[in-house]
MDTraj code that builds the backbone (N, CA, C; nanometers):
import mdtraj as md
import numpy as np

residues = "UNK UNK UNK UNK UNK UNK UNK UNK UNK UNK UNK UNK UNK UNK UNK UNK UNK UNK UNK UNK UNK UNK UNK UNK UNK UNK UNK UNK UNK UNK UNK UNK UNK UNK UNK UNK UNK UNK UNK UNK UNK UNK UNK UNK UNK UNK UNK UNK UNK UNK UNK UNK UNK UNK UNK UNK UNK UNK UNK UNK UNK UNK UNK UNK UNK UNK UNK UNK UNK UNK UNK UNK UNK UNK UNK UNK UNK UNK UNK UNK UNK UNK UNK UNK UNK UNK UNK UNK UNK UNK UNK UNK UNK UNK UNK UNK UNK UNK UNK UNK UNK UNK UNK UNK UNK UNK UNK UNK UNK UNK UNK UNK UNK UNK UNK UNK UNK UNK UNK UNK UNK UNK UNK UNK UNK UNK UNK UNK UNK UNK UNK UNK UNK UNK UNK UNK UNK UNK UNK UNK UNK UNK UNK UNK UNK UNK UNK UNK UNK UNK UNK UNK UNK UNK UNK UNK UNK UNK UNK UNK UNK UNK UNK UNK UNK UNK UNK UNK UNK UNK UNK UNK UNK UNK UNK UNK UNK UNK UNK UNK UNK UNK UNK UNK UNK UNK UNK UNK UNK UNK UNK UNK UNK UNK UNK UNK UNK UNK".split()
xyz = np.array([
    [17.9852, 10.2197, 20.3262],
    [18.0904, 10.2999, 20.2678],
    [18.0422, 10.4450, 20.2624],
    [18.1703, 10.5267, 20.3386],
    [18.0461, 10.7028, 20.3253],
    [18.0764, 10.7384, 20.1902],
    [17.9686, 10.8155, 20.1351],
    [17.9460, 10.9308, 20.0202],
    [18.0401, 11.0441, 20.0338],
    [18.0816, 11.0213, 19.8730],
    [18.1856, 11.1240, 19.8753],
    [18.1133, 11.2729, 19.7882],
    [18.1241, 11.3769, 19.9012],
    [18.0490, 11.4912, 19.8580],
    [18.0942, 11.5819, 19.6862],
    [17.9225, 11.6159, 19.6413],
    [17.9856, 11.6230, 19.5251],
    [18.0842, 11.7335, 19.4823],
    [18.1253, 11.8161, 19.5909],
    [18.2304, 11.9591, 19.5748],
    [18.3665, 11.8509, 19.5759],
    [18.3684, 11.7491, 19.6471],
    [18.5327, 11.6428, 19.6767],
    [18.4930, 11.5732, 19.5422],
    [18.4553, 11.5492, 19.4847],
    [18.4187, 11.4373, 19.3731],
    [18.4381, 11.5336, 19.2784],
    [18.4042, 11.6618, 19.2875],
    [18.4099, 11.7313, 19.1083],
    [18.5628, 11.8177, 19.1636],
    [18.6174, 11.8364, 19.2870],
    [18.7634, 11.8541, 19.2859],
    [18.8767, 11.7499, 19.2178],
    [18.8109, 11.6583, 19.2733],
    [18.9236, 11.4927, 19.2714],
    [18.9104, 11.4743, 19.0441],
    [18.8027, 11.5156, 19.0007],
    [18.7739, 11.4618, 18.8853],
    [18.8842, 11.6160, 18.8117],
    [18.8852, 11.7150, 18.8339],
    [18.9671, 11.8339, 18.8049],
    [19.0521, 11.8138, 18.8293],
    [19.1157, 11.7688, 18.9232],
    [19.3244, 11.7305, 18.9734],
    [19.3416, 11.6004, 18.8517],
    [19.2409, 11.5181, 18.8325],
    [19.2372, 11.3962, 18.7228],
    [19.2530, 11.4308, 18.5994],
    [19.1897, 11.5361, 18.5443],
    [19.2204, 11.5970, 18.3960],
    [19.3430, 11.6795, 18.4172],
    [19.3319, 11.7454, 18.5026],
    [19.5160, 11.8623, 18.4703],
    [19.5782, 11.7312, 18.4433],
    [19.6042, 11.6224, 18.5569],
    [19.6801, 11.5739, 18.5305],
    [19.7297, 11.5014, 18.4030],
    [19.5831, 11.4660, 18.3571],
    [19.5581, 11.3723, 18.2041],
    [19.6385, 11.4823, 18.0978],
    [19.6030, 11.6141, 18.1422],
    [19.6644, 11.7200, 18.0538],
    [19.8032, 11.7471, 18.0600],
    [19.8467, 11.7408, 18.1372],
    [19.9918, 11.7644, 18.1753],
    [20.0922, 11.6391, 18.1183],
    [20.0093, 11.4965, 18.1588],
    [20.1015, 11.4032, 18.0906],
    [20.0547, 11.3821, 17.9351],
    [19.9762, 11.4482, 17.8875],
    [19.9552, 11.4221, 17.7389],
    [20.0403, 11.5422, 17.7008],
    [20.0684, 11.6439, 17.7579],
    [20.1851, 11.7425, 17.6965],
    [20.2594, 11.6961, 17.7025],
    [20.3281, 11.6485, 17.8313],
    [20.4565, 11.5932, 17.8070],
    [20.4781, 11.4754, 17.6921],
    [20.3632, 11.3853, 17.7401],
    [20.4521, 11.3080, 17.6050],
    [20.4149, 11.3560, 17.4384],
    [20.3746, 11.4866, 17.4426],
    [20.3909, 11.5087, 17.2659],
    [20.4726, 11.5850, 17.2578],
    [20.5592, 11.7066, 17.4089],
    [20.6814, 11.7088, 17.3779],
    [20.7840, 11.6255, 17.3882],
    [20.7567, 11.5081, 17.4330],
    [20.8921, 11.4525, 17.4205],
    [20.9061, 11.3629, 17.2935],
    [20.7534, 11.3407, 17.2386],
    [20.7528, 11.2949, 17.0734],
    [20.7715, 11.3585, 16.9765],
    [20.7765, 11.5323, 17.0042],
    [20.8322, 11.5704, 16.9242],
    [20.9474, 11.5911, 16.9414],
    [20.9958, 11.6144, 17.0495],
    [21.1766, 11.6119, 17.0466],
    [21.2764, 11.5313, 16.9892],
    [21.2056, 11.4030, 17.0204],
    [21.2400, 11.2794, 16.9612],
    [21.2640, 11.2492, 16.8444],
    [21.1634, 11.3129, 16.7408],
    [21.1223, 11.3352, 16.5823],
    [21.2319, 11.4241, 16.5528],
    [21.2290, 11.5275, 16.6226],
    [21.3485, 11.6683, 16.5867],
    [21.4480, 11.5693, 16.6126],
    [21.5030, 11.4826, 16.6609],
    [21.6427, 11.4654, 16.6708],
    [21.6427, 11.3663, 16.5709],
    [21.5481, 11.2906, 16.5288],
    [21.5553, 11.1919, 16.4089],
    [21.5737, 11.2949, 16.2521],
    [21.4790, 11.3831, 16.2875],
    [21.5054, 11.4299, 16.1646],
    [21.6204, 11.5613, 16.1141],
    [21.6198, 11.5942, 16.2231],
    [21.7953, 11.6584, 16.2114],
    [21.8738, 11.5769, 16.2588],
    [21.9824, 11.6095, 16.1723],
    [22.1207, 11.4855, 16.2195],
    [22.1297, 11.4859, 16.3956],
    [22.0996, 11.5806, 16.4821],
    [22.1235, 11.5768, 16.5922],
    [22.2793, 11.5533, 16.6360],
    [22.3450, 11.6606, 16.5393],
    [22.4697, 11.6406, 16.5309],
    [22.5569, 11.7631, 16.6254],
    [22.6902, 11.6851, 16.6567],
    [22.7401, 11.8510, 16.7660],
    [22.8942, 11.7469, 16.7402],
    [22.9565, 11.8616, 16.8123],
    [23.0942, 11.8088, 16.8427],
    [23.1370, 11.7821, 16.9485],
    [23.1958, 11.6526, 16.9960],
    [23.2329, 11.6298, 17.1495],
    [23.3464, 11.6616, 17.1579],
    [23.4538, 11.6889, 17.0757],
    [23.6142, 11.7402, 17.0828],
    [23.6033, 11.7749, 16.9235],
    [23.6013, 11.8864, 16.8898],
    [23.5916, 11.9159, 16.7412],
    [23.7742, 11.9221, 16.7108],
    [23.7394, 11.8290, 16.5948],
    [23.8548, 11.7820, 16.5367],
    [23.9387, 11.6456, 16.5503],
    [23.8298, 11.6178, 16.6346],
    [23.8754, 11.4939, 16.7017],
    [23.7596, 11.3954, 16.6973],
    [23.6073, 11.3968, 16.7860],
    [23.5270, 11.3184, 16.7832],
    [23.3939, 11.4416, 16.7371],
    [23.2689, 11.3351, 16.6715],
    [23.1918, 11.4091, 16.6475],
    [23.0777, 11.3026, 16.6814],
    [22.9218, 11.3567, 16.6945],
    [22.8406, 11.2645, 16.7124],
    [22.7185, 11.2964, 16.6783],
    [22.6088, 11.1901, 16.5822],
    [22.4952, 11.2251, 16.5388],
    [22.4012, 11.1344, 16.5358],
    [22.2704, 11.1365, 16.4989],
    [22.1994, 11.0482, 16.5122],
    [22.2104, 10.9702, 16.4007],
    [22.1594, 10.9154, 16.3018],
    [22.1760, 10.8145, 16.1578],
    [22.1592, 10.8942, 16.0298],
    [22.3021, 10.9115, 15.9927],
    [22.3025, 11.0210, 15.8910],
    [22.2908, 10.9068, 15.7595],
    [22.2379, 11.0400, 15.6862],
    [22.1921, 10.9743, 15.5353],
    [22.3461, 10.9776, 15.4299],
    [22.3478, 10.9348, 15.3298],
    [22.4519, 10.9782, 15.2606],
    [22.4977, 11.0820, 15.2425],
    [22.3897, 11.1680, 15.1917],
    [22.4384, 11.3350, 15.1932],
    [22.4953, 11.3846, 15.3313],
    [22.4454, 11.3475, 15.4302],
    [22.5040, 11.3721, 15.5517],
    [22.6694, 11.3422, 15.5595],
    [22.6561, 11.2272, 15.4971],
    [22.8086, 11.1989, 15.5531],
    [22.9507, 11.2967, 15.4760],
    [22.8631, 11.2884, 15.3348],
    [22.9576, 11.3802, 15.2615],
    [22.9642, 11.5228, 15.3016],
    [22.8330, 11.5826, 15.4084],
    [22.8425, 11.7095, 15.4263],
    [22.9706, 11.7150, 15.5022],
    [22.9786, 11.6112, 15.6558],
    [23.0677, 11.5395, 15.7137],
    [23.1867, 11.5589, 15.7008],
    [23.1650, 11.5002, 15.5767],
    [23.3412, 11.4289, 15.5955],
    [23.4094, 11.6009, 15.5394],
    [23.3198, 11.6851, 15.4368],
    [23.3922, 11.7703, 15.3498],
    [23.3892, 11.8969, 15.4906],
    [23.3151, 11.9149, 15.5861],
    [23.3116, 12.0202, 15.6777],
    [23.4264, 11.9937, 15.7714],
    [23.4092, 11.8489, 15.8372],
    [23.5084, 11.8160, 15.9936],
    [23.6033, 11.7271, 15.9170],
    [23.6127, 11.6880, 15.8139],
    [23.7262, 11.6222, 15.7778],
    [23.6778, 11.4356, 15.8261],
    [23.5840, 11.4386, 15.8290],
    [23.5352, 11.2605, 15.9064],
    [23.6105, 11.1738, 15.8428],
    [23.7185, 11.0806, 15.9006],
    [23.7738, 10.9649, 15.8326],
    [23.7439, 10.8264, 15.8838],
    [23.6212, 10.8089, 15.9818],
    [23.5959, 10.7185, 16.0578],
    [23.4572, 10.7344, 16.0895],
    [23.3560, 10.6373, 16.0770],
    [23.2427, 10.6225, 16.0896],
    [23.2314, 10.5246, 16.1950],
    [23.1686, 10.5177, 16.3601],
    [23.2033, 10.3856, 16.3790],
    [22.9727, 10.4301, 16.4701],
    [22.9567, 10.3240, 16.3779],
    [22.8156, 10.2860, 16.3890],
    [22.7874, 10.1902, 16.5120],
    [22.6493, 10.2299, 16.6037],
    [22.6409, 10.1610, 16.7062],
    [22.5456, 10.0779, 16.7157],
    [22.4762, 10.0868, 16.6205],
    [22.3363, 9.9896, 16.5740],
    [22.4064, 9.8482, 16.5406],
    [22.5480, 9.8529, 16.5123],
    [22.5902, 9.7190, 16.4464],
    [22.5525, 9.6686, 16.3381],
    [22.6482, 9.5542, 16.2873],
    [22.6153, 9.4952, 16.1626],
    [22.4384, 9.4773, 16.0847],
    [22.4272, 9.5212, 16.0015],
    [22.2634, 9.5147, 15.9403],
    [22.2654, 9.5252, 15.7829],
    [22.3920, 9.4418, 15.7096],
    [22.3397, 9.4396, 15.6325],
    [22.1773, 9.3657, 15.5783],
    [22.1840, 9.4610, 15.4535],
    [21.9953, 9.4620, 15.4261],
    [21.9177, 9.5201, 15.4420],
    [21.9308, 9.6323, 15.5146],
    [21.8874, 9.7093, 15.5780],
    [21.9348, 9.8653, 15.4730],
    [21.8784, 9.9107, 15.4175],
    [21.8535, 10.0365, 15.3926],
    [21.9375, 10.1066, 15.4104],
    [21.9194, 10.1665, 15.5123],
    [22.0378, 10.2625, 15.6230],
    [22.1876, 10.2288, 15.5840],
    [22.1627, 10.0896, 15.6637],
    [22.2903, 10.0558, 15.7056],
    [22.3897, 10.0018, 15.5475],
    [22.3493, 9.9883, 15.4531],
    [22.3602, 9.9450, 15.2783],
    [22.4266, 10.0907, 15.2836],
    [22.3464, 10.1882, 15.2474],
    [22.3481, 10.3179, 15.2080],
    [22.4740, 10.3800, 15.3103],
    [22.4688, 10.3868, 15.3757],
    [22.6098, 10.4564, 15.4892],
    [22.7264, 10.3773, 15.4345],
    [22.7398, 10.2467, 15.4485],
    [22.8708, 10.1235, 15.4287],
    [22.9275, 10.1681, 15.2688],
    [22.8133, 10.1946, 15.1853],
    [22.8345, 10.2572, 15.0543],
    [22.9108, 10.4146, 15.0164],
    [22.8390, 10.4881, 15.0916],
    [22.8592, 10.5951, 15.1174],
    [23.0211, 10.6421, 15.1799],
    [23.0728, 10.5488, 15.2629],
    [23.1690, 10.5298, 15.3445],
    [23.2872, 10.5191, 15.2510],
    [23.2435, 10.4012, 15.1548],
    [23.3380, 10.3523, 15.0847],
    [23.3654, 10.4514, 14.9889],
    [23.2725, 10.4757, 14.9513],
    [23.2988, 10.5881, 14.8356],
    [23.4209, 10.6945, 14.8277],
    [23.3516, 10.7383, 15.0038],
    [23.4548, 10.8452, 15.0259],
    [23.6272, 10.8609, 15.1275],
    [23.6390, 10.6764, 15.0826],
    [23.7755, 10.6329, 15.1792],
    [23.7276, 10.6915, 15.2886],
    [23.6114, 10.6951, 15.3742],
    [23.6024, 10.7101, 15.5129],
    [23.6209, 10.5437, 15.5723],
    [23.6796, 10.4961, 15.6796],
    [23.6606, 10.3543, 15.7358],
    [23.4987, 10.3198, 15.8288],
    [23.4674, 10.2531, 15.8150],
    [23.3525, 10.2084, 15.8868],
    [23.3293, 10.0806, 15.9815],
    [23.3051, 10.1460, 16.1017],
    [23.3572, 10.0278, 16.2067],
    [23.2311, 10.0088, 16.2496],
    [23.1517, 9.8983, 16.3046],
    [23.0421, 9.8380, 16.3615],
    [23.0547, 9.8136, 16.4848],
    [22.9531, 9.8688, 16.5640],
    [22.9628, 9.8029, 16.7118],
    [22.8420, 9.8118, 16.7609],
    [22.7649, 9.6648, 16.8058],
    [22.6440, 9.6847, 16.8449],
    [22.6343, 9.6997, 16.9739],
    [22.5363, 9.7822, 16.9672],
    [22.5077, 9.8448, 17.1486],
    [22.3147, 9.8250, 17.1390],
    [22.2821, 9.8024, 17.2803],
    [22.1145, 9.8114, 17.2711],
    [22.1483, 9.9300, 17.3755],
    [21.9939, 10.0023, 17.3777],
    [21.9906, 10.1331, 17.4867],
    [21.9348, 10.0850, 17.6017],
    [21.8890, 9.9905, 17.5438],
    [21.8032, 9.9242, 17.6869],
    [21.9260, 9.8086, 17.7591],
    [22.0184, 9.7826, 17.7257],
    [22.1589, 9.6761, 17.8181],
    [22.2189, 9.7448, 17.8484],
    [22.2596, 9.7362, 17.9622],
    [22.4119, 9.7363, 17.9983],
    [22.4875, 9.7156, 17.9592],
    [22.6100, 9.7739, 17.9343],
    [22.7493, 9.7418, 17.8758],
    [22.8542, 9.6526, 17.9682],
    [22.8987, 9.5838, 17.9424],
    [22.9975, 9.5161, 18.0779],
    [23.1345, 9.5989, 18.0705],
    [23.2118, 9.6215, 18.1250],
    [23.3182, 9.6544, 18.1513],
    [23.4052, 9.6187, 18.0168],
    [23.3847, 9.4713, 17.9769],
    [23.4512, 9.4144, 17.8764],
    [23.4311, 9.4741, 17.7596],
    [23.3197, 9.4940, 17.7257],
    [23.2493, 9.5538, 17.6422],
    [23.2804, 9.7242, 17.5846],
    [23.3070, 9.7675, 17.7287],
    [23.3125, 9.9296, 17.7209],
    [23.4900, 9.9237, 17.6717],
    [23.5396, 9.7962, 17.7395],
    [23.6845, 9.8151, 17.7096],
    [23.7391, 9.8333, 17.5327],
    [23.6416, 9.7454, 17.4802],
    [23.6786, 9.7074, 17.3644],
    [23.6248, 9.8440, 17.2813],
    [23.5568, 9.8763, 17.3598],
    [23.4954, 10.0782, 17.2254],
    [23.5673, 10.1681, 17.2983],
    [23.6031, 10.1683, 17.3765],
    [23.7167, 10.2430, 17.3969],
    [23.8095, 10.2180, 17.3479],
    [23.8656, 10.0959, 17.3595],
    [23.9691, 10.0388, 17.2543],
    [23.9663, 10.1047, 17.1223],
    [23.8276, 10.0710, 17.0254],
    [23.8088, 10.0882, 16.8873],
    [23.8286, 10.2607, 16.8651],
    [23.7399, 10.3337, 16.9650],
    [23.7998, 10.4807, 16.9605],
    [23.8928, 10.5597, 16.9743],
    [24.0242, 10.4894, 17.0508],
    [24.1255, 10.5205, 17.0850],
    [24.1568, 10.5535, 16.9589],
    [24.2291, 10.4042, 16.8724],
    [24.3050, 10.3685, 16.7583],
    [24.2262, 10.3776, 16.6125],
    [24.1199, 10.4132, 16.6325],
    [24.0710, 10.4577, 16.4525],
    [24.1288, 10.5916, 16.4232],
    [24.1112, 10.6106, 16.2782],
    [24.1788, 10.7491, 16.2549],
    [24.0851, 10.8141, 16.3012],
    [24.1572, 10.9687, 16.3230],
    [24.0831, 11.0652, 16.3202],
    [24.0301, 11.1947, 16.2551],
    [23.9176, 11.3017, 16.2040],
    [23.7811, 11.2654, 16.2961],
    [23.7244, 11.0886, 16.3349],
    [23.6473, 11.0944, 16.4186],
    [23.5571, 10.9890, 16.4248],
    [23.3969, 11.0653, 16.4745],
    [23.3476, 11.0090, 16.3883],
    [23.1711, 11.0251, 16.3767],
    [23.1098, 10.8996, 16.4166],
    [23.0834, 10.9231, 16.5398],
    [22.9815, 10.8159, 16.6297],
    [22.8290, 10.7822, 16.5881],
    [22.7553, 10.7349, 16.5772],
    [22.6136, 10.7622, 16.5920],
    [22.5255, 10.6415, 16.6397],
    [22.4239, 10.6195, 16.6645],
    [22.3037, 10.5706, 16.6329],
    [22.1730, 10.5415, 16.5846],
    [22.0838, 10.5284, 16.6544],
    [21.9758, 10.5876, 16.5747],
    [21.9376, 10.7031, 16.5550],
    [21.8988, 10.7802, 16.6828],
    [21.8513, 10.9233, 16.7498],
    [21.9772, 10.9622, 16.7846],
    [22.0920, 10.9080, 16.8172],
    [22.1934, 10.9627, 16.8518],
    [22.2078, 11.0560, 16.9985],
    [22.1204, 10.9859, 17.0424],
    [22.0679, 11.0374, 17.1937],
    [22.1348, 10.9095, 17.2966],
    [22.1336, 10.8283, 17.3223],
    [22.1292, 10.7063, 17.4012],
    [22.2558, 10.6710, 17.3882],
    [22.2884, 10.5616, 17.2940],
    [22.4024, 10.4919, 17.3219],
    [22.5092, 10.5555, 17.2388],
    [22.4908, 10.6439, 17.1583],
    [22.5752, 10.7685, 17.1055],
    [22.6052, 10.8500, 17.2348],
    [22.5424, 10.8809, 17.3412],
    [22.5829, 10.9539, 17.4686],
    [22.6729, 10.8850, 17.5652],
    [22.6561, 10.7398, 17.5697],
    [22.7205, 10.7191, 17.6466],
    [22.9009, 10.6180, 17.5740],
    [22.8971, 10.6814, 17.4598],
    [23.0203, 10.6303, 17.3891],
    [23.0781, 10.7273, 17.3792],
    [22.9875, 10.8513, 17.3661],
    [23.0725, 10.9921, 17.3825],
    [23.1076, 11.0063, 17.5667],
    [23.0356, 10.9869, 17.6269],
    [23.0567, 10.9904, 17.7513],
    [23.2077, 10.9669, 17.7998],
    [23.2138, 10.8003, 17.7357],
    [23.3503, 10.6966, 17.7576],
    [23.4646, 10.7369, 17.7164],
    [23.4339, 10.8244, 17.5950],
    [23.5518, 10.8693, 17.5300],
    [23.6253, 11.0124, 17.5754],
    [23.5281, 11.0734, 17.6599],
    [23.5498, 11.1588, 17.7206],
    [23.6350, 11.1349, 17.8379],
    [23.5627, 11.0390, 17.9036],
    [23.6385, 10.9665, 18.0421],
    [23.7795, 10.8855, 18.0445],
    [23.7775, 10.7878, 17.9495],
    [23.8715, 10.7553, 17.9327],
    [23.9548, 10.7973, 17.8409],
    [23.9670, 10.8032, 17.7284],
    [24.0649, 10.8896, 17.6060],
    [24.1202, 11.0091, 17.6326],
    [24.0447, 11.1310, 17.6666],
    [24.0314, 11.2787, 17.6859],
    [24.0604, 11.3009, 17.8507],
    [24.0034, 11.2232, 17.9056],
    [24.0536, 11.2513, 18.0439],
    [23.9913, 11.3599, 18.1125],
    [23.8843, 11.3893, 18.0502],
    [23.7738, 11.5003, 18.1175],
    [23.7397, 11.4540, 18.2681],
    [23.6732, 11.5140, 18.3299],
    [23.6012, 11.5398, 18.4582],
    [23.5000, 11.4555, 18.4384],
    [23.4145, 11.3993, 18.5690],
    [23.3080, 11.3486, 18.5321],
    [23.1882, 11.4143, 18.5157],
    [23.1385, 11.4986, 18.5272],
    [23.0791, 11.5724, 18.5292],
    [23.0861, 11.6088, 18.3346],
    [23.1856, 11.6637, 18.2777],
    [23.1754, 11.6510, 18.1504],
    [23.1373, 11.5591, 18.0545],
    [23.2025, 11.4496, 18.1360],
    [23.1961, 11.3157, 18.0230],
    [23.0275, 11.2660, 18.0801],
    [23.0046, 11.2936, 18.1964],
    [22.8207, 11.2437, 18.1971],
    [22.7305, 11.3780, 18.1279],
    [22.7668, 11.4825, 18.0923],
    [22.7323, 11.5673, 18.0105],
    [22.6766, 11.5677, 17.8996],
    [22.7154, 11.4320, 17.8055],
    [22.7093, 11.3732, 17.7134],
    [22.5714, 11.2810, 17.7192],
    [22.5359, 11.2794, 17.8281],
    [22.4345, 11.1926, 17.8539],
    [22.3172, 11.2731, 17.8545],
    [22.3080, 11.3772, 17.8245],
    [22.1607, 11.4757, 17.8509],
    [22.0614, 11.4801, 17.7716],
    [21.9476, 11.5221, 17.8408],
    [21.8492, 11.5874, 17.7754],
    [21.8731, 11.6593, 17.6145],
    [21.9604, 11.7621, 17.6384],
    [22.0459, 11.8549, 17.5529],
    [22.0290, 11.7619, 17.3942],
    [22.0869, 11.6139, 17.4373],
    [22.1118, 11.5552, 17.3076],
    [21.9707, 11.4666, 17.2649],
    [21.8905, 11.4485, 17.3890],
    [21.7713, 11.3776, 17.3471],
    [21.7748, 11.2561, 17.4416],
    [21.8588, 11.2737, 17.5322],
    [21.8795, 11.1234, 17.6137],
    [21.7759, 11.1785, 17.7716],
    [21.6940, 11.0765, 17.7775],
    [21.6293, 11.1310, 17.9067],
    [21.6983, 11.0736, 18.0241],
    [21.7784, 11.0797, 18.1570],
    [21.8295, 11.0252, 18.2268],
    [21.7542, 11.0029, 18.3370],
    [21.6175, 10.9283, 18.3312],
    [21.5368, 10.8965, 18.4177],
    [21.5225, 10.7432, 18.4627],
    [21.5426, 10.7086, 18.5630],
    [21.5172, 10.5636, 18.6045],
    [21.3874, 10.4256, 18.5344],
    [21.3132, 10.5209, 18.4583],
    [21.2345, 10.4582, 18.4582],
    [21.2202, 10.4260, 18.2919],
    [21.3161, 10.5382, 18.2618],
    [21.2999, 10.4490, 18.0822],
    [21.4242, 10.3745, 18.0970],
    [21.3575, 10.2702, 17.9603],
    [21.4611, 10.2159, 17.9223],
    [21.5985, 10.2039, 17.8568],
    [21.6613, 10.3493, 17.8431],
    [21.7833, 10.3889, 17.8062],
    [21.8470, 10.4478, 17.9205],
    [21.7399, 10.3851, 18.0392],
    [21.8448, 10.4481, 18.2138],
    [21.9764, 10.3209, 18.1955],
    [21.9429, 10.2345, 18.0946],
    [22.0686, 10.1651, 18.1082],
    [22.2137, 10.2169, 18.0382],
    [22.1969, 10.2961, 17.9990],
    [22.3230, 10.3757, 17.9821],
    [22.3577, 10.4706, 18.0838],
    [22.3199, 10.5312, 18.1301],
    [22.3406, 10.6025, 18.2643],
    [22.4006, 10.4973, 18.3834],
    [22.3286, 10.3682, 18.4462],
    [22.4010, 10.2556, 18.4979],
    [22.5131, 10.2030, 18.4716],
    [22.5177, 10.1844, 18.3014],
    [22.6432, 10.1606, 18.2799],
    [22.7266, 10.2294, 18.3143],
    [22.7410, 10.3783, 18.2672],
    [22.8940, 10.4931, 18.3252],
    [22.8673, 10.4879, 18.4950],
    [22.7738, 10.4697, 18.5550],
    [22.7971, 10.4784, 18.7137],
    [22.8584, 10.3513, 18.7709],
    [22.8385, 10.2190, 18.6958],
    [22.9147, 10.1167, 18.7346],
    [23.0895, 10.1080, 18.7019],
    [23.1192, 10.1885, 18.5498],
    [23.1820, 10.2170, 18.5121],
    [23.3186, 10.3060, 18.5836],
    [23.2385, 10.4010, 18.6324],
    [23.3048, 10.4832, 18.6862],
    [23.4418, 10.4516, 18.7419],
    [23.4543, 10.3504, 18.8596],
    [23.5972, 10.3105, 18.9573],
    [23.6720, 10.2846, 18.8429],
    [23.6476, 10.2422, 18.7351],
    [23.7166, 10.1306, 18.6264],
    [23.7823, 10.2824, 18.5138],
    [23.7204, 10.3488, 18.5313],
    [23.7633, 10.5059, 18.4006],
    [23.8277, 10.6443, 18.5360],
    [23.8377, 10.5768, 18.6419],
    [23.9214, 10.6938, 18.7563],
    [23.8690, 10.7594, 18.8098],
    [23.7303, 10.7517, 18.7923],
    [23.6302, 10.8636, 18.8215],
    [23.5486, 10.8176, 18.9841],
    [23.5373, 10.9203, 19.0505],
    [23.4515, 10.9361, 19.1399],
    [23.3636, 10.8334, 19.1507],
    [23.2788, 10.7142, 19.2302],
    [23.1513, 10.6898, 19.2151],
    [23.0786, 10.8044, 19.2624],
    [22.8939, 10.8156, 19.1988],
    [22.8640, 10.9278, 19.2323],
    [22.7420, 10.8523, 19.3036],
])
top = md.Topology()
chain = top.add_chain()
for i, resn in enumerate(residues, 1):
    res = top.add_residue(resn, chain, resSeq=i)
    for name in ("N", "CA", "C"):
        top.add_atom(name, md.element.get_by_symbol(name[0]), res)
traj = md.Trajectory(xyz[None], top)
């Protein structure tokens, strides 16, 4: 086996650390981005006055909510949990303030079936309005319900309604994580909401 000279050996060991360096930046910015969107509501408006979307607001959140955009509809994507902390505290919170609270579980890592997307589109159509979407981070499957509602309800472009899917909100649209399954979903989606395949 030939000897690898030591100028190629202390090059090859230098391209090995940038690199070690480069992916240890990236992932403490993307752990902190991640954190920033947990710990701010990671909130915006997808049709202000109409739909709104955030990551897992606390009680005070909701009342900031409901008293700023008028929120009369909470529809949660984590799904049913009572027992859970969070999900106690929001359902409470909800009630308090005659907002309605609708459940719909979504994972970031599945696919949605067609059937599936039909029925939250369905639920978003016909709840009152505002409606305040969220999830956890409110990045993932909060993007691609805003996405749907864009596509189908609103009748946006595709290009807008996959807009919803960005970086911007905390959603990485890369093949290789596991919330590329929301991105699959709106591209399978697509023929079925009028849109272009892309």
């Amino acid at each position: 086996m030939p000897k690898m000279s030591p100028k190629l050996a202390h090059r090859l060991l230098s391209i090995g650390r940038g690199a070690l360096v480069a992916a240890g930046a990236f992932l403490v910015a993307a752990s902190g981005f991640y954190a920033h969107m947990l710990w701010t509501t990671n909130f915006h408006p997808v049709i202000a006055g109409e739909l709104y979307r955030s990551s897992q607001p606390s009680a005070t959140n909701i009342a900031e909510f409901q008293k700023q955009y008028g929120i009369k509809t909470i529809i949660n994507l984590r799904g049913y949990n009572s027992g859970h902390h969070w999900y106690d505290t929001e359902v409470a919170e909800a009630k308090a303030l005659n907002i309605d609270h609708i459940d719909f579980h979504m994972s970031s890592a599945r696919e949605l079936t067609q059937e599936q997307a039909a029925q939250l589109v369905d639920i978003m159509r016909n709840a009152p309005k505002p409606i305040l979407i969220h999830c956890q981070a409110g990045a993932d499957r909060t993007g691609l319900a805003s996405a749907l509602y864009l596509a189908a309800i609103a009748k946006t472009n595709e290009a807008t309604a996959e807009g919803q899917m960005s970086i911007i909100y905390g959603h990485l649209p890369f093949s290789f994580t596991r919330a590329y399954a929301m991105d699959r979903t709106f591209e399978k989606l697509e023929p079925w909401l009028g849109l272009s395949a892309s």
